[in-house]
ZALO-122573 format. One record per residue (C-alpha): residue in three letters; x, y, z. Coordinates in steps of 0.02 Angstrom, whole numbers, padded with zeros to 5 digits, always signed. Each point is the difference from the previous one (the first is absolute). Layout:
BEGIN
ALAXYZ ...
This chain:
BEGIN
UNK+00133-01559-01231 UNK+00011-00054+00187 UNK-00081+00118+00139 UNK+00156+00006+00089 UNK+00127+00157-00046 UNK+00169+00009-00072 UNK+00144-00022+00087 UNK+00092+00150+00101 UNK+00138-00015-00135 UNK-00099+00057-00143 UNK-00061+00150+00099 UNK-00195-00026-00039 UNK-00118+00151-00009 UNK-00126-00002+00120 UNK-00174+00000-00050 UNK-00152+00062+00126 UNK-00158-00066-00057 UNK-00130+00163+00065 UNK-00163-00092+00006 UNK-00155+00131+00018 UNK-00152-00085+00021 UNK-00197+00054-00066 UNK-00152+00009+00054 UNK-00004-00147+00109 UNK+00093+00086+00140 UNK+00108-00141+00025 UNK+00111-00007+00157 UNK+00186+00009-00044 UNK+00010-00197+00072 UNK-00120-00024-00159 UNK+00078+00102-00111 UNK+00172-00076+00041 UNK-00070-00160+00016 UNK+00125-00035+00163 UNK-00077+00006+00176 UNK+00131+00090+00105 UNK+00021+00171-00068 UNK+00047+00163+00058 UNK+00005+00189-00043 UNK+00140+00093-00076 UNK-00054+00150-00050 UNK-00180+00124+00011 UNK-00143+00007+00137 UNK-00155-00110+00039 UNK-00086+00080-00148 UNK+00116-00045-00127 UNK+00149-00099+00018 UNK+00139-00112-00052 UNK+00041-00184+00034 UNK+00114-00118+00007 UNK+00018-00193+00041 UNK+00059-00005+00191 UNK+00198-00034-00047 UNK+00045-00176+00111 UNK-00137-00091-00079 UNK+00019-00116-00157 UNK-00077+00041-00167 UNK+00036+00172+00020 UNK+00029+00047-00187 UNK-00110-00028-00155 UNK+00017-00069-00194 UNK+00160+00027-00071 UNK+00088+00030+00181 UNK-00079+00187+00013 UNK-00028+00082+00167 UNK-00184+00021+00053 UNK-00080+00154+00054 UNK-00171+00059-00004 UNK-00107+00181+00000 UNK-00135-00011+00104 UNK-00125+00152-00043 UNK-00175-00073+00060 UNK-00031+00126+00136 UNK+00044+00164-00118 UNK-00189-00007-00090 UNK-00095-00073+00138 UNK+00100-00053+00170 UNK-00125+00002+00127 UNK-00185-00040-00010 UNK-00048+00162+00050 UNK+00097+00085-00163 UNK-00073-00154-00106 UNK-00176+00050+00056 UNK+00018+00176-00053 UNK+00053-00047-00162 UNK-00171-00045-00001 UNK-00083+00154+00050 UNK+00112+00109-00126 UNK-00007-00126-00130 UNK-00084+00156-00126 UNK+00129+00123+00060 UNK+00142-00152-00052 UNK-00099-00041-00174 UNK-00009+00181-00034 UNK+00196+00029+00045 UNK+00042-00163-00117 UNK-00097+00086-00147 UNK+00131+00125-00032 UNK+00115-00123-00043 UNK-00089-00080-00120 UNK-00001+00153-00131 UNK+00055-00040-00180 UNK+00189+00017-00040 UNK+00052+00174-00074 UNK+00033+00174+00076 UNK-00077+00156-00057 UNK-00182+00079+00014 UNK-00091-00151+00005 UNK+00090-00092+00143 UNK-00015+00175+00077 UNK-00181-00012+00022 UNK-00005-00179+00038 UNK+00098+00032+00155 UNK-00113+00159+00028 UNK-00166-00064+00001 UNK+00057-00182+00099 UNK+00060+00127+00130 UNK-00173+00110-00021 UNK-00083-00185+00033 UNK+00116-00063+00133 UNK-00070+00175+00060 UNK-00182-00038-00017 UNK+00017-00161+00114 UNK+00048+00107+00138 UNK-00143+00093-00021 UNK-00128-00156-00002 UNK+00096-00053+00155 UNK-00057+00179+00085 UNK-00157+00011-00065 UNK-00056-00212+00052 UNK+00071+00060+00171 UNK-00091+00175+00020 UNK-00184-00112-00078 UNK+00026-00118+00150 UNK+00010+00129+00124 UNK-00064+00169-00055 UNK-00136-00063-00119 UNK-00056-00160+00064 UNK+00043+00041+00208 UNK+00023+00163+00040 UNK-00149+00076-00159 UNK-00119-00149-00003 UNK+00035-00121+00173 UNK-00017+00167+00110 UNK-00137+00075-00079 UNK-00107-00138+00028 UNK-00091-00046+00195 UNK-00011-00185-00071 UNK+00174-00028-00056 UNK+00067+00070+00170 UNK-00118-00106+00081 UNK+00136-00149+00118 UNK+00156+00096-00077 UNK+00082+00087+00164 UNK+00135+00028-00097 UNK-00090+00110-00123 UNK-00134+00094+00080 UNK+00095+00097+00121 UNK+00024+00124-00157 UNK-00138-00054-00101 UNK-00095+00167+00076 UNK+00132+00107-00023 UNK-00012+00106-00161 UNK+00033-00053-00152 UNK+00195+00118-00013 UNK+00028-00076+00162 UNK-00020-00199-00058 UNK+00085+00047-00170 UNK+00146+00089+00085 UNK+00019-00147+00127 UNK-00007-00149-00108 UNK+00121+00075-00148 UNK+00130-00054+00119 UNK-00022-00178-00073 UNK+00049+00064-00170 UNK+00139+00085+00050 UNK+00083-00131+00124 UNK-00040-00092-00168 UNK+00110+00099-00089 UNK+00146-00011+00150 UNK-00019-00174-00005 UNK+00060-00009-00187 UNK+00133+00125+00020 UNK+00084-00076+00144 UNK-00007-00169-00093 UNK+00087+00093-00174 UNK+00133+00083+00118 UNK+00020-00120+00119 UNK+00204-00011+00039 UNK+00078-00120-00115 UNK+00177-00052-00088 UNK+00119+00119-00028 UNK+00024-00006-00191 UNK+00198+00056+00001 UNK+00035-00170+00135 UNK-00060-00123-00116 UNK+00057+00105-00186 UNK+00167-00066-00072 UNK+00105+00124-00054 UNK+00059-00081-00155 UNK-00169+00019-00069 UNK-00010+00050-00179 UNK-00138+00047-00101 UNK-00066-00093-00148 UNK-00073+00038-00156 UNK-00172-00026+00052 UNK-00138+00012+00105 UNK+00001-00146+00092 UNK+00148+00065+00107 UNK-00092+00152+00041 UNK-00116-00134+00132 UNK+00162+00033+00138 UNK+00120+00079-00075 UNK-00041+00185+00069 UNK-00091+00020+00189 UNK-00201+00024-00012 UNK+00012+00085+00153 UNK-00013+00175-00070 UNK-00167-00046-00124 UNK-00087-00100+00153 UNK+00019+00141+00116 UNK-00052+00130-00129 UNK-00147-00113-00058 UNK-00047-00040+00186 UNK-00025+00216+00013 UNK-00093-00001-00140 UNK-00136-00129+00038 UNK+00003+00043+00183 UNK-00060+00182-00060 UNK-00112-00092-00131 UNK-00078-00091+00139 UNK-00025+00147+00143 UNK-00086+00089-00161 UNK-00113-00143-00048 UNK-00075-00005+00181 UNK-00017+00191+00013 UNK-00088+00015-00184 UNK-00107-00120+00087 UNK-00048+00082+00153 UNK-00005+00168-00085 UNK-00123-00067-00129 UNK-00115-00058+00146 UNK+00019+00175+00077 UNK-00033+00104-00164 UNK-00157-00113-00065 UNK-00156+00087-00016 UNK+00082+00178-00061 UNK+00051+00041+00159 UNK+00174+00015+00008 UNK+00103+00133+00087 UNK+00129+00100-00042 UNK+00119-00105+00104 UNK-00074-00166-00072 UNK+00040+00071-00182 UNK+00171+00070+00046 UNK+00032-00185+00074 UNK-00081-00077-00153 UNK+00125+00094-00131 UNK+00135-00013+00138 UNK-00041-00221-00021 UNK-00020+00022-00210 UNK+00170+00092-00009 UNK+00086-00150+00138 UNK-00098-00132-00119 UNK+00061+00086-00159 UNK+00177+00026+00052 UNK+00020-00195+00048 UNK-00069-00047-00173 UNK+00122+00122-00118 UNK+00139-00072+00150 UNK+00000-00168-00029 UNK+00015+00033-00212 UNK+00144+00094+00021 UNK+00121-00143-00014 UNK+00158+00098-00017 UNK-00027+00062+00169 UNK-00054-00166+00089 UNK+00119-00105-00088 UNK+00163+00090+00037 UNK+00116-00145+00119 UNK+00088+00132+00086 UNK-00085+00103+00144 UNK-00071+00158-00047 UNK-00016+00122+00141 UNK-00109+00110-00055 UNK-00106-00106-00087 UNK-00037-00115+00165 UNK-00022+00159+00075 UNK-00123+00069-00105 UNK-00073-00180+00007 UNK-00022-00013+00206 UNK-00075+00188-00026 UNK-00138-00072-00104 UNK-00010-00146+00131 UNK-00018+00119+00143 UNK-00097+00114-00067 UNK-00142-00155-00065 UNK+00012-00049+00183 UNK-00028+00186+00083 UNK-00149-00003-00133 UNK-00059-00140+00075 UNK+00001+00079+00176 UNK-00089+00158-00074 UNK-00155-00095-00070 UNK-00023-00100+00162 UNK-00017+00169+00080 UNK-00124+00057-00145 UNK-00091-00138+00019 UNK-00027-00001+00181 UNK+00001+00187+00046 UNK-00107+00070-00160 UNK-00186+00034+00027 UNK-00126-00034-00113 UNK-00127-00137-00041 UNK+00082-00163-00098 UNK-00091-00062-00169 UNK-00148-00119+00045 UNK+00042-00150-00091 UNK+00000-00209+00051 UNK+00180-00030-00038 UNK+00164+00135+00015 UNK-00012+00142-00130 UNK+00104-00008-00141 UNK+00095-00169+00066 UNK-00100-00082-00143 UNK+00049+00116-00118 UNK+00183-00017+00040 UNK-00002-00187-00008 UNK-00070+00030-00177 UNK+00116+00123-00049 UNK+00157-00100+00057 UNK-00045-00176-00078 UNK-00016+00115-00170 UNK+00160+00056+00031 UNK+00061-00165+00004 UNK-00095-00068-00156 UNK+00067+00169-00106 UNK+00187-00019+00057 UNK-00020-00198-00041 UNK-00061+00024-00195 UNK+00125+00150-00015 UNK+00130-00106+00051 UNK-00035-00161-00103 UNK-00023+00134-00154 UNK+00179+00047+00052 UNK+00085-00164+00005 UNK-00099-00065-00149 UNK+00097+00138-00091 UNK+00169-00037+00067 UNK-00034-00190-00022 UNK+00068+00005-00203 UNK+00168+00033+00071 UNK+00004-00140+00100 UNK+00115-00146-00093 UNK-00083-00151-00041 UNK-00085-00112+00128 UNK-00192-00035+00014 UNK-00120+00124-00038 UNK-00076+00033+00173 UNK+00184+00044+00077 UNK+00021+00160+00071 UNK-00163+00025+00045 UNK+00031-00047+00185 UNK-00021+00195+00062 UNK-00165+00028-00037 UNK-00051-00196+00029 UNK+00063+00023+00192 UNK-00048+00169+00032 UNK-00170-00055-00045 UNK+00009-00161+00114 UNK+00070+00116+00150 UNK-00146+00119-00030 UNK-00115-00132+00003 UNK+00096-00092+00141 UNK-00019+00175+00099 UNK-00179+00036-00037 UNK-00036-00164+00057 UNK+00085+00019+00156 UNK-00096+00149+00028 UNK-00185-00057-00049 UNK+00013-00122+00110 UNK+00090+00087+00147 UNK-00163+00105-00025 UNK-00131-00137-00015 UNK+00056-00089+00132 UNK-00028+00125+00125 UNK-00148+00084-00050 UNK-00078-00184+00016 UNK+00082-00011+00160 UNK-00087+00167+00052 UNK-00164-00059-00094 UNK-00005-00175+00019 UNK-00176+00032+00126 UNK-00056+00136-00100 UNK-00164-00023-00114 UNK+00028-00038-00187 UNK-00065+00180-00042 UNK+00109+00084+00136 UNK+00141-00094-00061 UNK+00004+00056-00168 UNK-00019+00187+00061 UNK+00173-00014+00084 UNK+00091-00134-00123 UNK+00166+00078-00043 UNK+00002+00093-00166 UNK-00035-00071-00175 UNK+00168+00022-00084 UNK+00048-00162+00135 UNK-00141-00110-00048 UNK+00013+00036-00199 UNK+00214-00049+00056 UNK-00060-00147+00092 UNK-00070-00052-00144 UNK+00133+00045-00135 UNK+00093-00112+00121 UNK-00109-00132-00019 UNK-00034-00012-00174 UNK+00208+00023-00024 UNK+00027-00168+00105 UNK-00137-00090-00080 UNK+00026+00033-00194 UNK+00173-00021+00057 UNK-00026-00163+00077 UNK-00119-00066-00131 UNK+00114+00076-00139 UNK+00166-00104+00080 UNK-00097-00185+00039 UNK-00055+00028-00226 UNK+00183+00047-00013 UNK+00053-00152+00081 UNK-00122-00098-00059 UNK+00038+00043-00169 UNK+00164-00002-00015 UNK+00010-00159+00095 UNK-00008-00118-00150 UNK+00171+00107-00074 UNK+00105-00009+00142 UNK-00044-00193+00069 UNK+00062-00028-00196 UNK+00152+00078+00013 UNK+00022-00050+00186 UNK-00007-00186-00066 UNK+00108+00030-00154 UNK+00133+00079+00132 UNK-00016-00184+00117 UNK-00008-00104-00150 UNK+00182+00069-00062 UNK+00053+00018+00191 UNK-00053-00191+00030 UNK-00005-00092-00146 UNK+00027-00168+00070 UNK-00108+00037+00140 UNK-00088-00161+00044 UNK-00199-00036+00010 UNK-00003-00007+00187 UNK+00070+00167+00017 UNK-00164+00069-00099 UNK-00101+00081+00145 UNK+00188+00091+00033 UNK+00031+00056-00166 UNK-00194+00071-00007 UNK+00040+00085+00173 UNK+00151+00078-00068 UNK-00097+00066-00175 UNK-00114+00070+00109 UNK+00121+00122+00120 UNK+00107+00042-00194 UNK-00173+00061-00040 UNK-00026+00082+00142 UNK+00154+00080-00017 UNK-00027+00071-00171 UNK-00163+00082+00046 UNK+00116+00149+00062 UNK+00021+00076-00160 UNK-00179+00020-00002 UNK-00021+00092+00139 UNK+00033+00168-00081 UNK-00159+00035-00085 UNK-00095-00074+00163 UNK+00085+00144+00087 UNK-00039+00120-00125 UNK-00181-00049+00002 UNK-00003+00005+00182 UNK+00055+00186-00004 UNK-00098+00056-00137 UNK-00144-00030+00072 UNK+00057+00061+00177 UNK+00021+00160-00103 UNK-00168-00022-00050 UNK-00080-00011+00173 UNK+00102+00168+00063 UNK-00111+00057-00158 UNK-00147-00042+00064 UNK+00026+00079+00163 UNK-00052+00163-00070 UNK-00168-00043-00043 UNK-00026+00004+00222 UNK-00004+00187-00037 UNK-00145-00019-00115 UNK-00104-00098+00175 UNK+00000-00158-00120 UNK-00019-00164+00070 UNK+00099-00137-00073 UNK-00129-00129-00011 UNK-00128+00136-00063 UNK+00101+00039-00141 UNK+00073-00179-00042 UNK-00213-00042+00030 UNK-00044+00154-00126 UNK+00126-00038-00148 UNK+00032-00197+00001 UNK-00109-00141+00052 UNK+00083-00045+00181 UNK-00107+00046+00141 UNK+00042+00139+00125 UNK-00001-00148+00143 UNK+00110-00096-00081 UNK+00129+00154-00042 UNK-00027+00026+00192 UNK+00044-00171+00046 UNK+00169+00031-00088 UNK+00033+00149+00083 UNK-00026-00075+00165 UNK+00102-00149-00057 UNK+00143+00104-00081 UNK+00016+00074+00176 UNK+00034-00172+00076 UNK+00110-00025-00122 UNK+00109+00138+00034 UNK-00014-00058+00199 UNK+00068-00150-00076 UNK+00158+00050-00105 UNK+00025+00124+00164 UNK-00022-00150+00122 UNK+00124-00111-00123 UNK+00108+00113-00028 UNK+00025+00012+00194 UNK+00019-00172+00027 UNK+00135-00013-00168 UNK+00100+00139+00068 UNK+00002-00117+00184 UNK+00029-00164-00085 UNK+00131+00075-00101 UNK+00096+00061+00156 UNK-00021-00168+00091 UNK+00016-00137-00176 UNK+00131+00022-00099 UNK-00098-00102-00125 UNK-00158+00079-00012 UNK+00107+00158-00022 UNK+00082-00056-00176 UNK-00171+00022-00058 UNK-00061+00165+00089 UNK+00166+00051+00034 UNK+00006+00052-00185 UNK-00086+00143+00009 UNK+00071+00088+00138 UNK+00193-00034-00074 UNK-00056+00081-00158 UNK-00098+00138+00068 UNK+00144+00031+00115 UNK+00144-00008-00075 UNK-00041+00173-00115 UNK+00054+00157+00085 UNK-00126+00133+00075 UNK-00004+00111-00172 UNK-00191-00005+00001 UNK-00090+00000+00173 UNK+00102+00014+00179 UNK-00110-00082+00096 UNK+00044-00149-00089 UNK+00086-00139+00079 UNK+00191+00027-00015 UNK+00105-00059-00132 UNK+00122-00133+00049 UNK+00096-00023-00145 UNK+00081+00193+00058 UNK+00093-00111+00136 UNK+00020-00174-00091 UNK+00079+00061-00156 UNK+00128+00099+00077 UNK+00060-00142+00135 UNK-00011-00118-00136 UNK+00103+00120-00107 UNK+00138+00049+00145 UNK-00001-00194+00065 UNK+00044-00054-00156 UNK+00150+00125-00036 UNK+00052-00052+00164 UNK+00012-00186-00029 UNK+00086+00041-00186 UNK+00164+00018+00091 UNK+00165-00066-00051 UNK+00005-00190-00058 UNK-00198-00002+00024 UNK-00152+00018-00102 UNK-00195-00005+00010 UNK-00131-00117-00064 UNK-00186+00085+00013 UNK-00133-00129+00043 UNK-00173+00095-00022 UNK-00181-00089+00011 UNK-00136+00061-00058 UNK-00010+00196+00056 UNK+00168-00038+00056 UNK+00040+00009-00185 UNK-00056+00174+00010 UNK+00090+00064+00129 UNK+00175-00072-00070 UNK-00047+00071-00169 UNK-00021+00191+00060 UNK+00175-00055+00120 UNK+00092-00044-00159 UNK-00061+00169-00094 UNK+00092+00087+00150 UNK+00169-00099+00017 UNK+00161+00091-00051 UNK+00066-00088-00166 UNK+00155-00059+00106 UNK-00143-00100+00107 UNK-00099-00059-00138 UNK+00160-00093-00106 UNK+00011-00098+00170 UNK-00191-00048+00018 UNK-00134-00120-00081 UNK-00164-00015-00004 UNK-00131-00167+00024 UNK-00190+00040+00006 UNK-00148-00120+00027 UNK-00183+00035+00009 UNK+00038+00172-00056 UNK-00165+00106-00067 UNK+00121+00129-00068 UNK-00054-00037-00167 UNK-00170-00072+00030 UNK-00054+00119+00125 UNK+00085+00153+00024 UNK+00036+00045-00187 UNK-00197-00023-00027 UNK-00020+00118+00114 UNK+00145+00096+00026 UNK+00061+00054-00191 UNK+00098+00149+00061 UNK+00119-00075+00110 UNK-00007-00186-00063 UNK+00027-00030-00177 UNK+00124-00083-00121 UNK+00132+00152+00013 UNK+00019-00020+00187 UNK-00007-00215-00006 UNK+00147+00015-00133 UNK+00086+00134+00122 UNK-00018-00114+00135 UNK+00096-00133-00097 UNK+00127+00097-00059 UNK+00061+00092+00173 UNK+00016-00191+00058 UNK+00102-00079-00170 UNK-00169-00091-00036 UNK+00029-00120+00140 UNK-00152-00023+00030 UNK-00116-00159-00001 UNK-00194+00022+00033 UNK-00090-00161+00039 UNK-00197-00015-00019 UNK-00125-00143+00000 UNK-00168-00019-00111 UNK-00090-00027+00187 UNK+00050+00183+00077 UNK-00144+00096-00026 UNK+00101+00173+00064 UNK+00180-00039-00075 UNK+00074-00014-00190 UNK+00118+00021-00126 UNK+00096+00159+00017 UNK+00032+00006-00216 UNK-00089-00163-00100 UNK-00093-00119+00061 UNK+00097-00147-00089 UNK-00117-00149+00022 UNK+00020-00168-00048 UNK-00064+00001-00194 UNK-00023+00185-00002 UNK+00076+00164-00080 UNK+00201-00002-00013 UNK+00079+00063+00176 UNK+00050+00195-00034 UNK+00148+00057-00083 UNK+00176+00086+00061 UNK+00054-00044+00199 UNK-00189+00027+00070 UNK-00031-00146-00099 UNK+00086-00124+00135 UNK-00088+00107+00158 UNK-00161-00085+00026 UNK-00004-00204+00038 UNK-00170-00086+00019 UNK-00014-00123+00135 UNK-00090-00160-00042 UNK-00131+00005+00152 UNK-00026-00118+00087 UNK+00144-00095-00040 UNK-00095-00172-00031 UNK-00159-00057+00017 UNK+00011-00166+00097 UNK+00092-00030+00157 UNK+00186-00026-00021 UNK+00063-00183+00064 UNK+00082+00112+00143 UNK-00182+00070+00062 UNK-00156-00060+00029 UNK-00094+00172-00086 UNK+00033+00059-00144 UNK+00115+00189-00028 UNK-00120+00132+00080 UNK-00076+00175-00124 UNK+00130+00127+00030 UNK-00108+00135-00060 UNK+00050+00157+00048 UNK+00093-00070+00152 UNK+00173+00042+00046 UNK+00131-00140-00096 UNK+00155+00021+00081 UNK+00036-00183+00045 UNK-00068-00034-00173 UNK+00157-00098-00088 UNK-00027+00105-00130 UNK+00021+00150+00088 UNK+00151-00058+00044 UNK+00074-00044-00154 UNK-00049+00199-00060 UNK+00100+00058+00168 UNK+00153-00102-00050 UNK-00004+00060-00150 UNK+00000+00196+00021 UNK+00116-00045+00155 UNK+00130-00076-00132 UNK-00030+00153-00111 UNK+00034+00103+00117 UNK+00177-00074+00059 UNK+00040+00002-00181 UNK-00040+00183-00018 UNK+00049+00080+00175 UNK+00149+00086-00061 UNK-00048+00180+00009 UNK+00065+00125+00142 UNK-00114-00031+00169 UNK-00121+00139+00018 UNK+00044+00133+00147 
């Protein structure tokens, strides 16, 4: 068929081709592949293009129109929201572990949810307590109390002779601006949901349209009371356990003590009450009751400061803060208890999930464990690196007395052990499963490029190498799981820093590795976390500034992001709350009379259109069609995400749009697939009924020597955008012919 439309006397249909880009953060000239564009519709954070009109080449394949969604900035616009992805990266894991519960309603989904929102509650706890051990324990308890620590430190020993109320008081200000910091960040101003929600939105059978189909608002704000209360509590339990050590608490310290147990006890049964967080419309009362709690947590807060300060009496004589160590303990049990109850839980609801590989559904407890362990190791070495800061001059024996307390040592090296068996246990992984996948890499080029010639040898080994590269994805799974089980382990371990055990005296008592060497690791395991911290940094500032190191690290934050705030509010927020519905009211918009819509998703683009479609009135959808490309639905996202990605919603998804629908995936993508078979070249038989003709595999690259056109031969696509692929354009004619055939429905509203 030519690119070039039908005459004005056959009244042609319009088509819009809607390209939404991935990861990559493409620019719309990119996207578009035109270099004069300009914006028709949304904001600098999300937007949408077209080619500037006046210029030639302004339409695509098959004579559509061109426009493009530009959502970059939503997850991570500026570098200074990219870098504190970073810094909340366990409050984001533990937010995207809720949505990873097995499929199925009832009592055991129920507790799921429950106990990821009791852990989700625990991190904001370990964020208190790492906070309140840098400046109570290791500063204002430990720094202060010593003449040699003060020693050059101006800044320090104007109140390092003041009493020891007087230095608590004063430096549990850092905790609590702490605290402020967070909750301005959660409830910082941002879009209002009702601009951006069609109001043709429907609701669809499942769960996947629950990600923006009702406004979070409600559940963050109630959350955000909740763990703001959490966290006032956490840093007066700690004060008051300093206070009341030794047997000598007052009446006002134990009044404030059952006063903090009842606050701490009241935010746990909260956040299991899912009836009353979960409700979309505003509840008076309940926020009410809800800023209550928050204000009275903070007035608490106010109270024990006074204790503290103002109450006579000697303090408990003891090297580090009393009962800090004790609380560290207590919490990282916490965590290890709520982690085995919850993969018990999920292990039980797992029969009921249909089909699929045996570890899926177990993505809950996996990430809670790796944001717990992400979290403690934030927090050890927070801690470590400022008591060697404070005690980098001080004698070996002095230092020990005033090292922070055992729990973080016995977590530094949980951490360490976790990264290590996990690194050795991925290089045997790849190592052994290298020989399977090079075979079936070559037996994939051999039937791709079976006249290939002997000079194009070293390019057909180079492309066997990045299929097998690409396969090693479905692999990662049981690396992860590894990973968190024994992250889980190390919060474990923690406990035994109640007992006053060393870790390289114990590993030195029961196995045959020397305490120096157990040390070593522990020292190294906290330069390791320095590392990841220090990386982590620098990916979240590369990714603002290179839009091609951010397809790789970019992945991350899309995913975590793009889940709304069900779990933890001081999460980063959820984009997809503003993409879906634009997408979703956009594309009524352009389904006017005569016209009708072509989606163009890449990669997590795919995604987005997929919860759009779930939302489109039926009038829309008989005038829309569908062409993904590097899309992880399948690969990715129903791995991990059974609830809300599974066959039911992937054959709903065809159905609202007539099966017009084309996915296209290449052997060389290591983050896109098929959508419903894989239908190789000499493999199993394509699947039956209309899904059958959805997914079309793209011979990548196209040829192994150069063309007589080019000096090079056809670049890896990978996981690379494809629109100028000819290929790609053949799929967009098609589904552009389909739908002028099929455009005869009433235009929507």
């Amino acid at each position: 068929m030519s690119d070039t439309p039908r005459s004005a006397d056959e009244r042609p249909v319009e088509v819009v081709e809607v390209r939404v880009h991935g990861v990559s953060g493409a620019g719309p000239e990119q996207v578009l592949d035109r270099p004069n564009v300009h914006q028709v519709a949304g904001d600098r954070s999300g937007g949408f293009y077209r080619p500037r009109a006046g210029y030639p080449d302004t339409t695509g394949a098959g004579g559509v129109l061109l426009e493009a969604y530009r959502w970059r900035d939503l997850p991570s616009g500026r570098a200074v929201r990219t870098l504190s992805l970073v810094f909340l990266l366990p409050f984001m894991l533990g937010n995207m572990a809720i949505w990873m519960h097995p499929p199925g309603a009832g009592l055991s989904a129920a507790t799921v949810k429950a106990l990821c929102r009791l852990l989700a509650l625990t991190l904001t706890a370990v964020y208190v307590v790492a906070v309140a051990g840098v400046t109570l324990d290791l500063i204002a308890w430990k720094c202060m109390g010593s003449p040699r620590c003060l020693t050059g430190r101006n800044w320090l020993s104007w109140l390092g002779e003041r009493p020891p109320g007087l230095r608590l008081a004063v430096l549990a200000l850092v905790p609590v601006a702490a605290v402020a910091l967070v909750w301005r960040l959660s409830s910082r101003p941002g879009w209002t949901y009702a601009t951006f929600r069609s109001p043709d939105t429907v609701s669809g059978e499942h769960q996947l349209t629950a990600v923006s189909q009702w406004d979070t608002a409600p559940l963050v704000s109630r959350l955000r009371a909740i763990h703001v209360a959490a966290a006032f509590a956490t840093l007066d339990a700690v004060l008051l356990a300093a206070r009341s050590a030794g047997g000598r608490a007052s009446v006002a310290t134990t009044a404030l003590l059952v006063l903090t147990a009842a606050v701490l006890a009241a935010c746990v049964v909260l956040v299991c009450v899912h009836p009353l967080l979960d409700r979309a419309t505003p509840a008076p009362r309940v926020e009410r009751n809800l800023r209550r709690l928050r204000t009275t947590a903070c007035l608490l807060t106010l109270a024990v400061v006074v204790v503290v300060v103002a109450e006579p009496g000697p303090w408990a004589a003891r090297t580090g803060l009393p009962g800090y160590g004790e609380i560290v303990s207590l919490l990282f049990a916490t965590q290890t208890v709520l982690l085995v109850v919850l993969g018990a839980a999920v292990l039980r609801a797992r029969p009921r999930v249909p089909g699929g590989p045996r570890l899926r559904a177990l993505g809950a407890p996996v990430i809670d464990a790796v944001a717990a362990g992400v979290g403690v190791a934030y927090s050890a070495e927070l801690v470590y690196r400022v008591a060697d800061l404070l005690d980098r001059s001080a004698p070996t024996a002095e230092r020990l007395a005033t090292s922070p307390p055992l729990a973080y040592k016995w977590a530094i090296f949980g951490f360490f052990l976790a990264v290590t068996v996990a690194a050795v246990a991925g290089i045997g992984m790849a190592l052994a499963s290298r020989p399977a996948r090079r075979r079936a890499a070559a037996d994939i080029v051999a039937r791709d490029h079976p006249d290939a010639p002997a000079e194009a040898d070293e390019r057909r080994r180079e492309v066997e190498k990045v299929v097998a590269r690409a396969r090693f994805t479905e692999r990662l799974t049981p690396l992860v799981l590894t990973y968190a089980a024994l992250a889980g382990l190390g919060l474990a371990t923690s406990t035994l820093g109640l007992q006053r055990w060393y870790p390289g005296d114990v590993i030195d008592r029961w196995t045959p590795i020397p305490a120096e060497l157990v040390n070593f690791g522990i020292g190294l395991g906290s330069y390791v976390i320095a590392a990841a911290i220090v990386g982590l940094v620098l990916g979240g500032l590369f990714a603002y500034r290179t839009p091609e190191f951010r397809r790789y690290v970019g992945v991350l934050w899309d995913l975590g992001t793009f889940w709304p705030r069900a779990a933890h509010p001081f999460a980063p927020p959820c984009y997809a709350e503003r993409a879906v519905p634009e997408l979703s009211r956009r594309i009524s918009y352009l389904t006017g009379p005569g016209r009708t819509v072509l989606l163009a998703g890449h990669s997590h683009g795919s995604i987005l259109l997929a919860a759009t479609v779930l939302q489109l009135p039926p009038e829309v959808c008989a005038r829309v069609a569908l062409l993904t490309s590097g899309s992880p639905l399948t690969r990715l996202y129903a791995r991990w995400f059974p609830a809300y990605v599974h066959a039911d919603v992937l054959h709903e998804i065809g159905e609202r749009v007539g099966w017009r629908w084309i996915n296209l995936w290449r052997d060389t993508d290591a983050i896109g697939g098929w959508i419903f078979a894989p239908e190789r070249p000499g493999g199993p038989p394509p699947a039956g009924g209309p899904e059958g003709s959805v997914d079309r595999r793209l011979r990548d690259p196209r040829g192994l020597v150069a063309p007589p056109s080019d000096t090079v031969p056809p670049a890896i696509v990978g996981h690379l955008p494809g629109a100028t692929d000819p290929r790609h354009n053949e799929a967009v004619r098609e589904l552009a012919d389909r739908l002028r055939d099929t455009a005869t429905g009433p235009p929507a509203s």
